[in-house]
C-alpha positions in Angstrom: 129.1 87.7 73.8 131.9 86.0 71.5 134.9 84.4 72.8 136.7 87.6 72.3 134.6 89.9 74.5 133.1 87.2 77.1 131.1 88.8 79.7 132.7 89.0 83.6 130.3 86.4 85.0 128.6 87.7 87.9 127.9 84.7 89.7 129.2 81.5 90.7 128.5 78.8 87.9 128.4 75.9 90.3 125.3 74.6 91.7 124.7 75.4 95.5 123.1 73.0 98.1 119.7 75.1 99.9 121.4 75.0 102.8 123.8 77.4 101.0 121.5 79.3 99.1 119.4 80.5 102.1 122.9 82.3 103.8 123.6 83.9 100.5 124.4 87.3 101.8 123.3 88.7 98.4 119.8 86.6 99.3 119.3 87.8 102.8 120.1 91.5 101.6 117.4 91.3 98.9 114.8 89.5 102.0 116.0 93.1 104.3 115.7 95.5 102.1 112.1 94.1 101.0 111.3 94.2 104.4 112.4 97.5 104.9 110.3 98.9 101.9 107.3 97.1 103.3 108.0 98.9 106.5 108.3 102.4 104.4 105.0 101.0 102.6 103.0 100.8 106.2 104.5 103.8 107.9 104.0 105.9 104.6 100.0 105.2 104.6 99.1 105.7 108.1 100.7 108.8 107.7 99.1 110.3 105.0 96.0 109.1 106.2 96.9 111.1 109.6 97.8 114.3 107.6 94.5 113.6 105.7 92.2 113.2 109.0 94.1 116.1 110.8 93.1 118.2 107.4 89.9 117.3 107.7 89.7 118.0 111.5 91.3 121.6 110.0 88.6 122.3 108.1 85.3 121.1 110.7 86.9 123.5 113.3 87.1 126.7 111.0 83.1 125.4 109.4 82.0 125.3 113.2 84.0 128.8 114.2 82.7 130.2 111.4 78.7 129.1 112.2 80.1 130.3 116.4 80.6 133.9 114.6 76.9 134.4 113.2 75.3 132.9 116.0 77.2 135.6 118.1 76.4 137.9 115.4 72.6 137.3 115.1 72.4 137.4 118.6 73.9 141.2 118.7 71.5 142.3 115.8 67.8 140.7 117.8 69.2 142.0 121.1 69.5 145.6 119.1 66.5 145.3 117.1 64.0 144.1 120.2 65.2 147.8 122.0 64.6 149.5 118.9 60.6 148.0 118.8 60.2 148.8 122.2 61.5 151.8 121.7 59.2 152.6 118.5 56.2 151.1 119.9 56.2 153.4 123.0 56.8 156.2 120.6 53.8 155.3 118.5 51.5 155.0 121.5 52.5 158.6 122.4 54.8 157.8 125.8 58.0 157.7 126.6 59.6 154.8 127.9 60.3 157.0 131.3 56.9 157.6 131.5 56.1 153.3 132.4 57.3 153.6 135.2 57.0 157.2 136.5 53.3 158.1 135.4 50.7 159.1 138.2 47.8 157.0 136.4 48.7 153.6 138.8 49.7 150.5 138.7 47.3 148.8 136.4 48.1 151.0 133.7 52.1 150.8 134.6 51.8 146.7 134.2 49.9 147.4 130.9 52.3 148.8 129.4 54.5 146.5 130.5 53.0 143.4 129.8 52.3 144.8 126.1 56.5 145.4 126.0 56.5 141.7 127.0 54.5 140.7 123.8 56.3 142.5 121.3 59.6 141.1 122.4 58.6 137.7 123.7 59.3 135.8 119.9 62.8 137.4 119.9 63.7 136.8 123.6 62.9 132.7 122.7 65.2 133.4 119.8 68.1 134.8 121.6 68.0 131.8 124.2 68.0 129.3 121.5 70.9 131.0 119.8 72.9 130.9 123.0 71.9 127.4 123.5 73.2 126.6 120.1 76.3 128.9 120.9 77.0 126.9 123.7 76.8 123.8 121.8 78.7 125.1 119.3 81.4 126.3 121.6 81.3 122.7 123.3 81.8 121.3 119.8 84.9 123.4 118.7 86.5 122.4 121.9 86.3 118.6 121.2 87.8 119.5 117.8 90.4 121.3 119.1 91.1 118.3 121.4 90.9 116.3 118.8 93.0 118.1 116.4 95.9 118.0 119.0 95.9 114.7 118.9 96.2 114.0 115.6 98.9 116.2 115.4 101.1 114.0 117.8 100.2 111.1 115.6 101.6 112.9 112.3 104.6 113.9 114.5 105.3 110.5 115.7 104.1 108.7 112.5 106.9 111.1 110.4 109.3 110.5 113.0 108.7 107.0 112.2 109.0 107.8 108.7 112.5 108.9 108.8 113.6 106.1 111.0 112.0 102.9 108.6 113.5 105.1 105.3 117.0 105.0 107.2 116.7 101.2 107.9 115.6 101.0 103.5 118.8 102.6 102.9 120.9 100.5 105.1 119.4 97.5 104.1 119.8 99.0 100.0 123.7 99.7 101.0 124.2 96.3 102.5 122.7 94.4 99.3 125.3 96.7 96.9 128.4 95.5 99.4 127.0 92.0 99.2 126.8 92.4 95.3 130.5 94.0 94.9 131.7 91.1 97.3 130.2 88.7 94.6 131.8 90.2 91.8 134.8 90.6 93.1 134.8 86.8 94.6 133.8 85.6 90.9 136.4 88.1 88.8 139.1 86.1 90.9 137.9 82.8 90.2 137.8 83.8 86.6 141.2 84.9 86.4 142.3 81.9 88.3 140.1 79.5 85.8 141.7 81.9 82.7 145.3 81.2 84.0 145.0 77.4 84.5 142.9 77.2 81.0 146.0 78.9 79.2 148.4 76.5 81.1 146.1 73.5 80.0 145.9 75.0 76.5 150.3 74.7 77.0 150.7 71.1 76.8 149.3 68.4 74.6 145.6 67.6 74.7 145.2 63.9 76.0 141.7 63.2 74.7 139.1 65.2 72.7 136.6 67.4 74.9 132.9 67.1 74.3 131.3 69.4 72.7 128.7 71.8 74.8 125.2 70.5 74.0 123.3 73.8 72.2 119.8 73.2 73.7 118.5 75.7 75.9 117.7 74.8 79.3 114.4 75.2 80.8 112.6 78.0 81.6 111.5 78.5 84.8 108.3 77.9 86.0 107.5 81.7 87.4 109.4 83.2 83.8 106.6 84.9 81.8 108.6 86.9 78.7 108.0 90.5 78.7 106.3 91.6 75.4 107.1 94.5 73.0 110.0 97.0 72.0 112.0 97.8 75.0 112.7 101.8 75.1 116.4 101.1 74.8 116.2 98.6 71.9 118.0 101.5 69.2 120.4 102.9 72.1 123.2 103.1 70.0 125.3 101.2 72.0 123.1 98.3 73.0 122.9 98.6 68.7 126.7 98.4 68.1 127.1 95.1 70.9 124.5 93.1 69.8 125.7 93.9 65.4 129.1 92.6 67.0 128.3 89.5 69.3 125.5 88.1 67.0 124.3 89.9 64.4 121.6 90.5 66.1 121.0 87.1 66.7 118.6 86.7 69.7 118.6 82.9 70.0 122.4 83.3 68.9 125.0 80.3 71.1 128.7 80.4 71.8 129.6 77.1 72.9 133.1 78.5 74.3 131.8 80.8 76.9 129.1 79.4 77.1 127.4 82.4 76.0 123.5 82.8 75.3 121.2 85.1 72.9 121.7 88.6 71.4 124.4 89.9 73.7 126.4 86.6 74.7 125.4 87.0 78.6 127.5 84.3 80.1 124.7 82.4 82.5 126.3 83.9 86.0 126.3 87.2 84.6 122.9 86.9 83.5 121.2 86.3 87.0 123.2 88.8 88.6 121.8 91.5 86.0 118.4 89.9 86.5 119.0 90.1 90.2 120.0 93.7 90.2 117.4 94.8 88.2 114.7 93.2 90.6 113.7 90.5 87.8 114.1 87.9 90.1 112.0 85.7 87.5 114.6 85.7 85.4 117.3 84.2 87.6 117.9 80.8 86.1 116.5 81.3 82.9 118.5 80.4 79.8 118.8 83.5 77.9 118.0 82.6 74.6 114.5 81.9 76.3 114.3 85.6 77.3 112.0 87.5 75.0 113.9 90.2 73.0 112.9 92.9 75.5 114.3 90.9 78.2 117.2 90.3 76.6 117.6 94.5 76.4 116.6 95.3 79.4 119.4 92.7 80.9 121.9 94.1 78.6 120.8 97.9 79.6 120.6 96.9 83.0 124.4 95.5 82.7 125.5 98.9 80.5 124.2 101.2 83.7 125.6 98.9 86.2 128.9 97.9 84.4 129.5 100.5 82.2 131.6 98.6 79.0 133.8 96.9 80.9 131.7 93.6 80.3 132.2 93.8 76.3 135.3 95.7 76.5 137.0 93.7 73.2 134.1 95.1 71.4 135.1 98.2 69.0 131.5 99.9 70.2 
């Protein structure tokens, strides 16, 4: 940005010892809240892959019911159809099923008969007891399921009470790194008004000796820094359009040596990694500007817009 519209910076321009850098409260708010989305991450699989299992636990007890049903069913229709040969073959042979039992002709005729009822219905009697044997197993089998199926419902109960509890921590965590953010702005926009106010009391009396001028090379890029490629979607939004026709002609590698201020939009270096830092582009933290790929550059400047509204180019008639 020009030296009529500077950006706010965002971030301290002096150099920080580690020591300092670690208890950064804008730092240790980014380090919680990626914990907390881990946490979110872990809880969030195991339970979908509980619903999945209790699903699937759903669907093996209503499969083994079902087979429970036919068993129970085929069971009914050999019991009826043995009674209806033993009826029929008596019938054929000219007796009635009375007359087994009751007729005068003795008891070698009586266990005849008998033992000719027993041949005709032996093959479905062995089919009845194996269906109840497998109806047994089958009712044995539903019952683990059941068992089973209880228990996977206390593990999707507990797992989505867990659910609700890591997302609460996430949006604590998110909420803290915003106050630490706001604290930071607010902490710079004083020093910047304080720096404004003694620059204009310097700028009052006399200059004593000739300042240097700013050197224009761009500083390094940082070794994790790999420029985003292509047309970012908000390259034409008419505002990003007007700010970047009125900072630097569209000037990507543009340099004000007043601000400084870097590249299409004149981010001043502080406000620049804040952007990058709200955005999640930690990769860009550092990174001269000018060495951003366009994309980058919009994205930053987007990023700002959403963030910041206009307020950081408010001397520009866009």
């Amino acid at each position: 940005m020009v030296a009529s519209g500077l950006l706010i910076p965002l971030l301290a321009a002096t150099a920080r010892p580690a020591s300092a850098q670690e208890a950064d409260p804008v730092t240790q708010a980014d380090q919680a809240v990626a914990e907390a989305q881990a946490q979110v991450d872990d809880v969030a699989g195991a339970y979908f892959d509980a619903l999945q299992r209790a699903q699937q636990l759903d669907s093996q007890i209503a499969q083994v019911q079902g087979r429970i049903d036919e068993t129970r069913q085929r069971v009914t229709e050999l019991k009826q159809i043995t009674n209806d040969r033993a009826v029929a073959a008596y019938k054929r042979s000219g007796n009635s099923l009375g007359s087994v039992f009751l007729d005068s002709s003795g008891a070698a005729d009586t266990a005849q008969r008998i033992k000719l009822l027993d041949l005709v219905n032996a093959h479905d009697d062995d089919a009845v007891r194996l269906l109840r044997r497998s109806q047994d197993d089958l009712s044995r089998e539903h019952q683990d399921l059941e068992t089973a199926r209880g228990q996977q419902a206390d593990a999707v109960a507990r797992l989505k009470d867990q659910d609700v509890e890591v997302n609460a921590k996430l949006v604590a965590a998110q909420t803290q790194r915003q106050v630490a953010l706001d604290q930071q702005l607010q902490a710079q926009q004083q020093a910047e008004a304080e720096a404004a106010a003694a620059a204009a009391a310097a700028a009052a009396a006399p200059p004593t000796t000739q300042p240097a001028p700013r050197p224009n090379n761009p500083a390094p890029v940082p070794a994790n820094s790999v420029p985003t490629g292509g047309v970012s979607p908000h390259h034409n939004d008419p505002y990003l359009t007007c700010v970047r026709r009125h900072e630097s002609s569209d000037n990507y590698q543009a340099y004000n040596p007043g601000g400084p201020a870097y590249g299409a939009y004149q981010f001043l270096q502080s406000t620049w990694n804040l952007a990058a830092n709200h955005a999640g582009r930690g990769d860009l933290v550092g990174l001269d500007p000018r060495r951003a790929s366009q994309y980058d550059q919009d994205e930053m400047a987007w990023t700002t817009y959403q963030w910041q509204g206009k307020r950081p180019w408010s001397v520009d008639p866009c």
